[in-house]
C-alpha positions as CSV (number, residue, x, y, z in Angstrom):
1,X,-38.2,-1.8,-2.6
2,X,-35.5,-3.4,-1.0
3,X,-34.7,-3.5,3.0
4,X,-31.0,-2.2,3.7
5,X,-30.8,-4.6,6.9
6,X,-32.8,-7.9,6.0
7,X,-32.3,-7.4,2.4
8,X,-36.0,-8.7,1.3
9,X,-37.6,-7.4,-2.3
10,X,-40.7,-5.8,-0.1
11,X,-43.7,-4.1,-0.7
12,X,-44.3,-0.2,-0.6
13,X,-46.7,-0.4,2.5
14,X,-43.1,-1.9,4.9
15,X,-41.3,0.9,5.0
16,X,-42.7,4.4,6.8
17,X,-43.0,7.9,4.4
18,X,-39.7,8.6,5.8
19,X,-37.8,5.8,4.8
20,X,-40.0,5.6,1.4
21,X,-38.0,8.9,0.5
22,X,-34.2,7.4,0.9
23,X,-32.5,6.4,-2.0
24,X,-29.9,4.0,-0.8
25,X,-30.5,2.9,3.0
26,X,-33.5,2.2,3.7
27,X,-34.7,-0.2,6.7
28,X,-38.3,-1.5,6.5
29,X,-41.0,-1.3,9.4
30,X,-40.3,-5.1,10.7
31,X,-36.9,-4.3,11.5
32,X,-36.8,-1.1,13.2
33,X,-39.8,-2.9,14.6
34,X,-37.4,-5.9,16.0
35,X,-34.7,-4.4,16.7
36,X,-36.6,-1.9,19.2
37,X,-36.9,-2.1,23.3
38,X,-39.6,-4.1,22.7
39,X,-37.5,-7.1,22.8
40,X,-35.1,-6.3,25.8
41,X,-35.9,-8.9,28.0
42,X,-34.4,-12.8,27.2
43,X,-36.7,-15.6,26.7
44,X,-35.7,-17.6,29.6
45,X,-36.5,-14.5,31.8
46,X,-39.9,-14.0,30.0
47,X,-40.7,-17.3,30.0
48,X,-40.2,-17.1,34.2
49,X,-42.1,-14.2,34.2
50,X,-45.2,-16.1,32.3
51,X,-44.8,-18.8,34.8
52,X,-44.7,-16.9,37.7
53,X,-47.9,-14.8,36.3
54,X,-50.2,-17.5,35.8
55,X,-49.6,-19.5,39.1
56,X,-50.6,-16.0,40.5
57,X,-53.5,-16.0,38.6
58,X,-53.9,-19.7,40.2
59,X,-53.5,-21.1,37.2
60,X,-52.6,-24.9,37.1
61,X,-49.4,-26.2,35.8
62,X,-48.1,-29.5,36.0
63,X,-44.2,-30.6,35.3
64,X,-44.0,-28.4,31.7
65,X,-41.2,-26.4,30.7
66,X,-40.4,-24.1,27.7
67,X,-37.2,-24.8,25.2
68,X,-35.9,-24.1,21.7
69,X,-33.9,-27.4,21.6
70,X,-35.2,-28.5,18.1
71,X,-34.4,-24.7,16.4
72,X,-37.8,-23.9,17.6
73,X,-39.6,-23.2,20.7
74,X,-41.7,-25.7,22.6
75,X,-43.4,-27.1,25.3
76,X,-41.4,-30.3,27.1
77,X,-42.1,-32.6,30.2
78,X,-39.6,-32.6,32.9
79,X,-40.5,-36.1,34.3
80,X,-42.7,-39.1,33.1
81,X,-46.6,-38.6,32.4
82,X,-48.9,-40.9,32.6
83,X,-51.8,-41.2,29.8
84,X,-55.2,-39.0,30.5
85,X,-53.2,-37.2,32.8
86,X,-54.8,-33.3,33.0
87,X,-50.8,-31.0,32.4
88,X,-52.1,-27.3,32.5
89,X,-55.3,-25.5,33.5
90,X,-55.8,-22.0,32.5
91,X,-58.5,-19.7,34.3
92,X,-61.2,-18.0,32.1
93,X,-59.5,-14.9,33.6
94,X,-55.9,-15.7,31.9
95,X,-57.3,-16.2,28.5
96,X,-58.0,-13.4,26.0
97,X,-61.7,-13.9,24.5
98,X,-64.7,-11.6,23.9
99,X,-65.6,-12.6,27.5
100,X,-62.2,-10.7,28.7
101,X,-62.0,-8.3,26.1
102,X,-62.9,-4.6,26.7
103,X,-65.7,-2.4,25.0
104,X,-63.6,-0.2,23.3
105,X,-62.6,-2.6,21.0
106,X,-65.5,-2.6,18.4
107,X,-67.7,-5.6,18.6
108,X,-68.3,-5.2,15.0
109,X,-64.8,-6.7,13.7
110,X,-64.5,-10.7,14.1
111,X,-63.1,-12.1,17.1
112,X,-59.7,-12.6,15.7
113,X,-59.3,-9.2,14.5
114,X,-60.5,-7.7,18.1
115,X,-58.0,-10.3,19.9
116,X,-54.7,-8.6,17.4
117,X,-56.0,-5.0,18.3
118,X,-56.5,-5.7,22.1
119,X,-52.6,-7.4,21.9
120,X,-51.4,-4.3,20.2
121,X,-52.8,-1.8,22.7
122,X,-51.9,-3.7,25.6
123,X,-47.9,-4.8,24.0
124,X,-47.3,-0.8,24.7
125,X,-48.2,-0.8,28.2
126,X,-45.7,-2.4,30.6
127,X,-48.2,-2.3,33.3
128,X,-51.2,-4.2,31.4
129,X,-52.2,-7.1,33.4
130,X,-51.4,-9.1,30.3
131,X,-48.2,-7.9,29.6
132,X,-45.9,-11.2,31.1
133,X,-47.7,-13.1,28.4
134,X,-47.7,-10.6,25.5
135,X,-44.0,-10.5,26.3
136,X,-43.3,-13.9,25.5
137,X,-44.6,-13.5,21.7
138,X,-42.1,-13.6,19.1
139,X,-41.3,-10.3,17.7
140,X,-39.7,-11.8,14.7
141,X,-41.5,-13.2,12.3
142,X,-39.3,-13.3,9.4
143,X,-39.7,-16.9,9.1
144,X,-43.2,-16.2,7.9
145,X,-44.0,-16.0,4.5
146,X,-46.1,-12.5,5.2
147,X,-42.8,-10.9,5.8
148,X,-40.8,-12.2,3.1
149,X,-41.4,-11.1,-0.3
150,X,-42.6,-12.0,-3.3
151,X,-39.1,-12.7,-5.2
152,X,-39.5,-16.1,-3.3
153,X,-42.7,-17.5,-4.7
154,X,-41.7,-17.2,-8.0
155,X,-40.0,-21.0,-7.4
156,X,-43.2,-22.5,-7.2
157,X,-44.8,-25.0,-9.5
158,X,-48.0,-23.4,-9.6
159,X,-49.7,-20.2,-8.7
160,X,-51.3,-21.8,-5.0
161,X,-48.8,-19.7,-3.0
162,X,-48.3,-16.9,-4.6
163,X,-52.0,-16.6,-4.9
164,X,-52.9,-17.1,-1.2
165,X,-50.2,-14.7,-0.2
166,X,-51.4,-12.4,-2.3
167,X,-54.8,-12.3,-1.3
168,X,-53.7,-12.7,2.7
169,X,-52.1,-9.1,2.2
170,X,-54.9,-7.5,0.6
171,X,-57.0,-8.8,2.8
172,X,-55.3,-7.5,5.7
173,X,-54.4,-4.0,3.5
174,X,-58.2,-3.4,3.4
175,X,-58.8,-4.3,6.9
176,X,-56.7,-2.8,8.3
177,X,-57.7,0.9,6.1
178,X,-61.1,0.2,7.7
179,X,-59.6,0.0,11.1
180,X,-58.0,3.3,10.3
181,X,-61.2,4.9,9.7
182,X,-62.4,4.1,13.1
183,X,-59.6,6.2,14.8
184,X,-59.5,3.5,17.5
185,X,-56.9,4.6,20.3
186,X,-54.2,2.3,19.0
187,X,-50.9,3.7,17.6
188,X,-50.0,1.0,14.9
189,X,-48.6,0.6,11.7
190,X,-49.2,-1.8,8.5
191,X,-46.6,-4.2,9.8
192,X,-47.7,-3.9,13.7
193,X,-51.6,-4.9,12.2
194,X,-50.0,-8.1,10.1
195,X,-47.5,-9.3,13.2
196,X,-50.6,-8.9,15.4
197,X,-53.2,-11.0,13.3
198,X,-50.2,-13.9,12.2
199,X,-49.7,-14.2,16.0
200,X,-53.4,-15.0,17.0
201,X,-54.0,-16.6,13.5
202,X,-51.8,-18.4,14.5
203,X,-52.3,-19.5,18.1
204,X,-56.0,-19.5,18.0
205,X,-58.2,-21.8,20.2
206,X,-62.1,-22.1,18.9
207,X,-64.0,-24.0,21.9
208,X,-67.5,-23.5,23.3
209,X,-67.5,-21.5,26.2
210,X,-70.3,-20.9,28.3
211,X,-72.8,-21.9,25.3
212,X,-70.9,-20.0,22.7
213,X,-68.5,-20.7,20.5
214,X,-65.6,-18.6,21.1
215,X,-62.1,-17.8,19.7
216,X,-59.5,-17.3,22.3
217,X,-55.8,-17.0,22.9
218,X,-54.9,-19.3,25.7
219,X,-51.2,-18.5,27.7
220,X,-49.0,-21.5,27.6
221,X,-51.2,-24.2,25.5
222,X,-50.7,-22.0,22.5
223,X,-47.0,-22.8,22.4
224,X,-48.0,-26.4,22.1
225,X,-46.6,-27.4,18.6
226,X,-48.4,-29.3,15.8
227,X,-47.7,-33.3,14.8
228,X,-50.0,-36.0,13.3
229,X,-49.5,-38.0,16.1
230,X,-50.4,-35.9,19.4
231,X,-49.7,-36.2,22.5
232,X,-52.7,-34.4,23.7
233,X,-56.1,-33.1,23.0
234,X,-57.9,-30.1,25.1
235,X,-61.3,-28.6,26.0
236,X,-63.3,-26.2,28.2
237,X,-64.5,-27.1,31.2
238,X,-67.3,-24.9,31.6
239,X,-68.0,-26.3,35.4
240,X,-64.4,-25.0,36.3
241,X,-64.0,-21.7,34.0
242,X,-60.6,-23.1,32.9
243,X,-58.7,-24.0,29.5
244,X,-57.4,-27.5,30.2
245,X,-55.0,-29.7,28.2
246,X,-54.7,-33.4,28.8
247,X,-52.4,-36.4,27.3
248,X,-53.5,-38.3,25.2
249,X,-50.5,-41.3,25.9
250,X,-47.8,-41.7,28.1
251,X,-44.9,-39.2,27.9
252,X,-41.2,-39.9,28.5
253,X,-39.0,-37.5,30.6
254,X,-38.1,-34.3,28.0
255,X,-40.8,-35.5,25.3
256,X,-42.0,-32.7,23.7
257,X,-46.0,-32.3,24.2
258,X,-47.8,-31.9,20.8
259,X,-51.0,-30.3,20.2
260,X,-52.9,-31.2,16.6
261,X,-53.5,-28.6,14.0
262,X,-55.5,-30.4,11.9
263,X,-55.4,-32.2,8.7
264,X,-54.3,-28.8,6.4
265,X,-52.4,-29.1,3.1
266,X,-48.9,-27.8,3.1
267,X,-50.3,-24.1,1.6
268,X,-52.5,-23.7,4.8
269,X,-49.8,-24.4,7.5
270,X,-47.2,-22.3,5.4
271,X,-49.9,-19.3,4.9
272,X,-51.5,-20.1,7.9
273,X,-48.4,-21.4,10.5
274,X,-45.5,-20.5,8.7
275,X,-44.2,-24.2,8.4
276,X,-44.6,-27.0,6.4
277,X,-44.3,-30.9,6.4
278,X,-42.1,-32.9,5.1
279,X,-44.6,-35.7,4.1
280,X,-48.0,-34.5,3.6
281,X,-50.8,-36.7,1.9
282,X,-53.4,-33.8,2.4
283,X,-51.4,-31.8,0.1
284,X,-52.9,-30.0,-2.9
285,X,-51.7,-28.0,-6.4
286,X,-53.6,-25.6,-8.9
287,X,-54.9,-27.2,-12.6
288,X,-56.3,-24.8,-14.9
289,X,-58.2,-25.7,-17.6
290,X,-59.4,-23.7,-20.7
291,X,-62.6,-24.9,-22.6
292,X,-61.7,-24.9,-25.9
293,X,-65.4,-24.2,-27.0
294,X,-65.4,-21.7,-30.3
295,X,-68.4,-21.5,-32.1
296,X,-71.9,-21.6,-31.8
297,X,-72.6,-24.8,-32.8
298,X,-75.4,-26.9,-30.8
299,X,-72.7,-28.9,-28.8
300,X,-70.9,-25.6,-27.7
301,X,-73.9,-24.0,-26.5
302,X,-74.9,-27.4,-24.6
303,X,-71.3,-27.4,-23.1
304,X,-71.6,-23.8,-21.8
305,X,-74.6,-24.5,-20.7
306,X,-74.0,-27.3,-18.3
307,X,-69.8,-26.2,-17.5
308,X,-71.6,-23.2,-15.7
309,X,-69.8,-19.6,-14.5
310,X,-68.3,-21.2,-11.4
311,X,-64.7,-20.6,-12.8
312,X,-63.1,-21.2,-9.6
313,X,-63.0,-24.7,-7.5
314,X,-61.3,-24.3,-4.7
315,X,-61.3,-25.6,-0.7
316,X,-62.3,-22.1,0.3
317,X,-59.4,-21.4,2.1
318,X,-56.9,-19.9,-0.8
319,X,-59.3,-16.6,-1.0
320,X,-58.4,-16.8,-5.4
321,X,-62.2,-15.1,-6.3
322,X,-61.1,-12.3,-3.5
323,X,-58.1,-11.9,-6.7
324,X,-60.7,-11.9,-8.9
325,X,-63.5,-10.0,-7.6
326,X,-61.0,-7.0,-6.4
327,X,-59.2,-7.3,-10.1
328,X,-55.9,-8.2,-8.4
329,X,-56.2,-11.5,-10.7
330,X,-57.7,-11.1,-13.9
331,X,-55.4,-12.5,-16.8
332,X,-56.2,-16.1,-16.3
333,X,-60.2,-15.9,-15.6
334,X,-60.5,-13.2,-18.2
335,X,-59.1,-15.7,-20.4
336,X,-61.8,-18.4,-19.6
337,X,-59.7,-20.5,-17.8
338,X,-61.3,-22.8,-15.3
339,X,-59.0,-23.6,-12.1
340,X,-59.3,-26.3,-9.5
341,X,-57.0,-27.0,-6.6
342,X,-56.7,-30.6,-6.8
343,X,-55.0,-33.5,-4.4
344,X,-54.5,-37.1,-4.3
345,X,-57.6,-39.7,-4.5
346,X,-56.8,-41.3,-1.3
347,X,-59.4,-40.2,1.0
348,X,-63.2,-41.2,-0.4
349,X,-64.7,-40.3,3.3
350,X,-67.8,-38.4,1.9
351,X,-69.4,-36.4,5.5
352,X,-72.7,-34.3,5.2
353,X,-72.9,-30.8,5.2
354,X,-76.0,-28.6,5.5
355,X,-77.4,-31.7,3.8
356,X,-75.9,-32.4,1.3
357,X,-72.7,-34.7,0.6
358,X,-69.0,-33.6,0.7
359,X,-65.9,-35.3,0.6
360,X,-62.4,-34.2,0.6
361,X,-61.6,-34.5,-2.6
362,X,-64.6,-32.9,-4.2
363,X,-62.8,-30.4,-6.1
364,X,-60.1,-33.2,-7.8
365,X,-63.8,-35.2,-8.8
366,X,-65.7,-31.4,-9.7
367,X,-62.4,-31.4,-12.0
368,X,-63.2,-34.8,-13.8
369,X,-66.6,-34.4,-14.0
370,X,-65.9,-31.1,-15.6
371,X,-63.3,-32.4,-18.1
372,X,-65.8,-35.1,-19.2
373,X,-68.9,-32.8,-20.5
374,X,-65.8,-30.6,-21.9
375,X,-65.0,-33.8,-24.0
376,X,-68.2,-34.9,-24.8
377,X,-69.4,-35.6,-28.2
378,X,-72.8,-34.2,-28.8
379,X,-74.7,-38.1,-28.4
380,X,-73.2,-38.0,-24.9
381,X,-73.9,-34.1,-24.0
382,X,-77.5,-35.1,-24.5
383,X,-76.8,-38.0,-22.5
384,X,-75.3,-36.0,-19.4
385,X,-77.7,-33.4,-19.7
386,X,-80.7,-36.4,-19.0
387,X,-78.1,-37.9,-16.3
388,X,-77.9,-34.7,-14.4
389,X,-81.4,-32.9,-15.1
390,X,-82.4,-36.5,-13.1
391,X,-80.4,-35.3,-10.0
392,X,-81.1,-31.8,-9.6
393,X,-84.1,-30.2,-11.6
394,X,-83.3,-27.0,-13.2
395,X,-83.9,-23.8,-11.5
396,X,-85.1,-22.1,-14.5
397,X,-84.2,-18.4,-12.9
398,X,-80.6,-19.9,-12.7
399,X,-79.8,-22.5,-15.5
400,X,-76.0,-22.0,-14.0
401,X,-77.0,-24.6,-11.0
402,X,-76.1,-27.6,-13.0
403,X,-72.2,-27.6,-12.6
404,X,-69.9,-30.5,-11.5
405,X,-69.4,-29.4,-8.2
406,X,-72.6,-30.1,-7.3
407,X,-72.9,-33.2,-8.9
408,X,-70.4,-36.1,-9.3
409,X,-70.7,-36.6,-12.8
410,X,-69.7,-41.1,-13.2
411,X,-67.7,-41.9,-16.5
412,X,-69.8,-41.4,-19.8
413,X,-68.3,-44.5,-21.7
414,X,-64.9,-45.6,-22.9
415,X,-63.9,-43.3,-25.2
416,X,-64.8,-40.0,-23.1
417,X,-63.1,-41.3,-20.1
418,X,-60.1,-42.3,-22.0
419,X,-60.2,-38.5,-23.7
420,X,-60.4,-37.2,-20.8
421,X,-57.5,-39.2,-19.4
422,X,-55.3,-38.1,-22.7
423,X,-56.0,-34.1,-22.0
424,X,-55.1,-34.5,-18.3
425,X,-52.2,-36.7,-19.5
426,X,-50.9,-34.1,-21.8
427,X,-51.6,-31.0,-19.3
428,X,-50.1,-32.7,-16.4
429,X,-46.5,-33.6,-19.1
430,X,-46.4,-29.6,-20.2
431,X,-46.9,-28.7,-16.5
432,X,-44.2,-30.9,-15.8
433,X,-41.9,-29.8,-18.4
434,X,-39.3,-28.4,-16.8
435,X,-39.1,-30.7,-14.0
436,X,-38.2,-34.3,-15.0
437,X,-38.3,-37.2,-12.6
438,X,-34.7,-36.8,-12.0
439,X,-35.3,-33.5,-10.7
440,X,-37.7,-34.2,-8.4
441,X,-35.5,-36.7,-7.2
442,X,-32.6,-34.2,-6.8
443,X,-35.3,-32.2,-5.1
444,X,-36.4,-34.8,-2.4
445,X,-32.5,-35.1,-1.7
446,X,-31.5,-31.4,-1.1
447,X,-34.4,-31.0,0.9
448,X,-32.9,-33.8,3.3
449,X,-29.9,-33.3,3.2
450,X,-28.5,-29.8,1.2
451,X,-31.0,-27.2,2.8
452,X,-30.5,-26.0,6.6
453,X,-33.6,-27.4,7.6
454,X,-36.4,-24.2,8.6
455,X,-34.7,-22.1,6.2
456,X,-36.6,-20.6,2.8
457,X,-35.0,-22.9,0.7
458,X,-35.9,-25.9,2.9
459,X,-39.4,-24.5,3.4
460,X,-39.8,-23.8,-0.6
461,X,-38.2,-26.8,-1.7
462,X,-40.8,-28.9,0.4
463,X,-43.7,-26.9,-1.4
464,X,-42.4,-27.5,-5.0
465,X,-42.0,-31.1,-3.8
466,X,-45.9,-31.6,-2.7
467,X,-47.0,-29.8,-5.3
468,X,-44.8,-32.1,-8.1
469,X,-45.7,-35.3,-6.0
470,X,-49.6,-34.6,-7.4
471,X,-48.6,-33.5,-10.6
472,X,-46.5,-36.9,-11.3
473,X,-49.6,-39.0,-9.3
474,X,-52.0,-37.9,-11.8
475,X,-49.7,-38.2,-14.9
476,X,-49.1,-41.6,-13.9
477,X,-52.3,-42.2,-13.5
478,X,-53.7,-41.3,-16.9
479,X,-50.5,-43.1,-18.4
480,X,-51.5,-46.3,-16.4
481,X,-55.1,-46.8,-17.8
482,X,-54.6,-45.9,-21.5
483,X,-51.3,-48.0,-21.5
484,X,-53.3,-51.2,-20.7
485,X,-55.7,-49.7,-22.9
486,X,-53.9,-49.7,-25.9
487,X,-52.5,-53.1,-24.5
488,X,-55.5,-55.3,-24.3
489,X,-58.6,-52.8,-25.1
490,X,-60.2,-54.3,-22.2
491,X,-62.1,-52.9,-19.4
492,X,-62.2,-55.6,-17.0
493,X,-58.1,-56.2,-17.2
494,X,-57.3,-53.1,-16.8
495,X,-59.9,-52.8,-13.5
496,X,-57.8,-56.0,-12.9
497,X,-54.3,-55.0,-13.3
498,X,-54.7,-51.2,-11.2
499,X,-57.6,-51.7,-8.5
500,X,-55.2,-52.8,-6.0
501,X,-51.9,-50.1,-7.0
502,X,-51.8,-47.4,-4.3
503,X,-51.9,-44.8,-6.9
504,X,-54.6,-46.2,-9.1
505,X,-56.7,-48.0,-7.0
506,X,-59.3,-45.0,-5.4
507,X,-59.9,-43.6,-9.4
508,X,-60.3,-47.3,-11.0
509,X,-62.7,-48.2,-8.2
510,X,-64.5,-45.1,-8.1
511,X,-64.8,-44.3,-11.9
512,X,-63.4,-46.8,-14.1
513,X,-65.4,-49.6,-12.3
514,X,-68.6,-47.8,-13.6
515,X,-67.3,-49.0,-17.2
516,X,-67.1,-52.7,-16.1
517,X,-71.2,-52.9,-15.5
């Protein structure tokens, strides 16, 4: 359906049974929604307002003031700051947490989720203690990839977007029919539950407070925006009961004061944020592989075997087996297609997790490890099958443990890894197909210089540019090493001629050097 007055392709669930029923004009939920007396008030008087309610509230702020002068809004300095210097304190009492919440709103949902109903309940009531704050949210989130539509998506490379957006709705469509069913005292609609958990997704604190780890929205620091390089960091200081944010380096008169959001790929903040950045190494794209493994000869079997039922590797965040365990996504995995979200090899850091090792890039290396017992002659199956039934005995009640993601499979010999190289070579060229170098290039440019920076074009231009910039790394790659190859048919030169290229140097000193011993 589309909206009359934002003109977005929507879905059924943004416009009301009334609306549903017009044939011509029709204005979804968000913009009756926006365009109510909600939003009466401007943001220079709400922003006083805020002010003027948490000094009242003896709340601490230092020489900070609120400003869209970027496009955006966010929080500036109004003199010089010195480095470790503490800029805002927020009381315990100012912040909205399960230690501020009220018992009617069911302990049973997750902190988040109680946080967007509490906000909802309170947004109606001009008298709520909270209401200065709640005040200051945006009410329009159109620049949010929730609200606008899936005609959009269809521009990107692969199905990462599309995918997580997908599975963010439904998510929230089924939570949000379970909140129904608790006839809470909250009069909302679809669109007030997804503008309510995009705000405190979106604004979220997690810090330890009194002993516990909380979630919390914190008035004032949450308008702090995100850059790689900070200008501050924050805690809770559990001797004062107050929220407090401190630079991290001096700041110059009208700097803006940054907060960091972490290291996300470009699909989180989008999903997540509703921006993106420009330059992104943390960036990641979707591979899918299909096993060509017909028949039921004794290699086959050994394959299937040891490739496993894990048919998704993933970072956990894109929510893809929610697609397929609801049948929302079934084409491609009822197919046998494997997928992994892959990224650069820049970043080896491997940290320990319950135990066990993980690095960054384990689903990129799950990826080549899977692609080399998929390539794998029968002399080498029986090979890996020794290599990994070394590393992790087989739980005989689940012969499905063995799978790469578990274990880093090293290069098998020459010939596999070169194989291998070839089928990623020729997947990555056919994913690549309709977007030649020049393209990207012409890409790059109009997202620079063509695109109204912010906009959907800007925003979706910058996607299709991460997601090509991994696409052409790992062509390139694979091009590289059997180019030299078929040069010199030398391992040691070609360890030579790529272990110190930027682009070739994390796989030929984590993989290919394993061929030199």
């Amino acid at each position: 359906m589309i909206c009359s007055t934002c003109d977005r392709i929507l879905y059924k669930w943004d416009f009301s049974s009334t609306q549903k029923k017009k044939k011509k004009i029709r204005r979804c939920l968000w913009c009756i929604y926006t365009n109510s007396e909600y939003q009466q008030l401007s943001s220079i008087e709400t922003n006083k307002l805020l002010f003027k309610w948490l000094k009242n509230q003896k709340a601490i702020i230092g020489p900070v003031f609120l400003d869209t002068k970027y496009g955006y809004r966010g929080l500036f300095c109004n003199k010089t700051i010195i480095k470790k210097s503490t800029l805002i304190e927020i009381p315990l009492s100012c912040m909205i947490n399960n230690f501020t919440l009220p018992d009617e709103i069911p302990v049973i949902l997750e902190d988040q989720t109680r946080i967007a109903l509490f906000i909802l309940k309170e947004s109606k009531n001009k008298q709520s203690y909270w209401y200065d704050y709640i005040n200051t949210l945006p009410k329009d989130l159109s620049h949010h990839p929730l609200f606008w539509g899936p005609k959009y998506f269809s521009q990107c490379v692969t199905g990462l977007i599309p995918d997580m957006i997908q599975a963010r709705m439904s998510i929230l469509k089924d939570e949000y029919i379970r909140i129904k069913k608790l006839s809470l005292d909250i009069d909302m609609n679809f669109i007030d539950f997804v503008w309510a958990k995009t705000i405190v997704v979106s604004r979220v604190f997690s810090s330890v407070i009194n002993g516990k780890k909380t979630a919390s929205i914190v008035p004032l620091i949450d308008m702090c925006n995100h850059s790689i390089n900070p200008t501050t960091s924050w805690n809770f200081d559990n001797s004062k009961n107050t929220f407090q944010l401190h630079t991290t380096k001096p700041l110059l008169k009208n700097s803006e004061i940054t907060d960091s959001y972490g290291l996300k790929c470009n699909s989180r903040f989008f999903v997540s944020y509703g921006f993106v950045l420009e330059e992104n190494t943390e960036n990641t794209t979707i591979i899918q592989i299909k096993p060509d493994l017909i028949g039921d000869c004794q290699a086959n079997i050994l394959k299937k075997f040891l490739l496993g039922k894990t048919y998704c590797y993933d970072e956990g965040f894109c929510n893809y087996t929610y697609l397929v365990q609801n049948k929302l996504e079934k084409e491609k995995y009822k197919d046998g297609y494997y997928r992994f979200q892959i990224r650069k090899l820049e970043n080896l850091e491997q940290h320990y997790i319950d135990g066990s090792k993980y690095t960054i890039n384990q689903c990129t290396r799950s990826m080549f490890s899977f692609l080399r017992i998929m390539v794998a002659t029968e002399s080498e199956l029986v090979y890996i099958y020794e290599q990994l039934k070394e590393k992790l005995p087989i739980d005989k009640n689940n012969i499905y443990r063995i799978i790469p993601m578990i274990i880093d499979l090293k290069p098998v010999s020459i010939s596999n890894e070169l194989n291998v190289l070839k089928y990623l070579y020729r997947l990555t060229t056919s994913m690549l197909d309709d977007y030649s170098y020049n393209d990207f290039i012409n890409e790059e440019m109009k997202s620079k210089s063509v695109y109204t920076r912010y906009s959907k074009k800007h925003t979706i231009s910058v996607l299709r540019i991460g997601e090509m910039k991994i696409l052409f790394w790992l062509r390139d790659l694979c091009n590289n090493v059997i180019s030299i190859w078929d040069e010199y048919e030398n391992v040691h030169k070609v360890h030579r001629l790529l272990n110190k290229q930027p682009n070739t140097s994390n796989y030929i000193n984590l993989y290919w050097y394993c061929l030199c011993k």
